[in-house]
C-alpha positions as CSV (number, residue, x, y, z in Angstrom):
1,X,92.9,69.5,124.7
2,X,93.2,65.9,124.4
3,X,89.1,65.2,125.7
4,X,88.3,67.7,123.0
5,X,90.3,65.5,120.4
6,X,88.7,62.2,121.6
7,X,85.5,64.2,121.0
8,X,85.8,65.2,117.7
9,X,87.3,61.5,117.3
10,X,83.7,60.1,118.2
11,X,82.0,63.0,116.3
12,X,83.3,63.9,113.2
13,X,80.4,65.1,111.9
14,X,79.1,67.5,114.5
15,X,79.9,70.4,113.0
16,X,77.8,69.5,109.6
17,X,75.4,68.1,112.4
18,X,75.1,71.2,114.2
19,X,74.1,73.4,110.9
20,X,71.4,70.8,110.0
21,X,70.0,71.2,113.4
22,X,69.8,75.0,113.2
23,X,68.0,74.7,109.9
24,X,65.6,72.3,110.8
25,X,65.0,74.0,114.5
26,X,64.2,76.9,111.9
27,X,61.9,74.8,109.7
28,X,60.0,73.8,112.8
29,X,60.3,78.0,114.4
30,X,58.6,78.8,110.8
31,X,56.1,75.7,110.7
32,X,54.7,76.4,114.3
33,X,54.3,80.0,113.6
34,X,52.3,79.1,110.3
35,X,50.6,76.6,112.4
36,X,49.2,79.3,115.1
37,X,48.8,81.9,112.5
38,X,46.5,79.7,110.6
39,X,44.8,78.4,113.8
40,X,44.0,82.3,115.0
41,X,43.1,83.2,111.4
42,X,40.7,79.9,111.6
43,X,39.4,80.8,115.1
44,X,38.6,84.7,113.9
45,X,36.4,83.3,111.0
46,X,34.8,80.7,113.1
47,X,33.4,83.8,115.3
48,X,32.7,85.5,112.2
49,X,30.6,83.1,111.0
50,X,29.0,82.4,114.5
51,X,27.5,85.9,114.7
């Protein structure tokens, strides 16, 4: 109990801290996918225009 206090003593914020991090571990889930999306969709059309 007490290590657990001293914790939250040290970190105060974690909580607020750990939501931010979800949303930006989100942001970054969303922006890779976008990125590899757009890199296939660019890659198909590069062939495209090959043939």
């Amino acid at each position: 109990m007490q290590a657990t206090m001293q914790k939250n003593k040290k970190m105060p914020l974690k909580r607020h801290h750990k939501r931010q991090a979800t949303v930006l571990g989100l942001r970054i889930q969303t922006y890779q996918q976008a990125k590899t999306r757009t890199k296939k969709a660019w890659k198909s059309q590069s062939q495209r225009l090959q043939r």
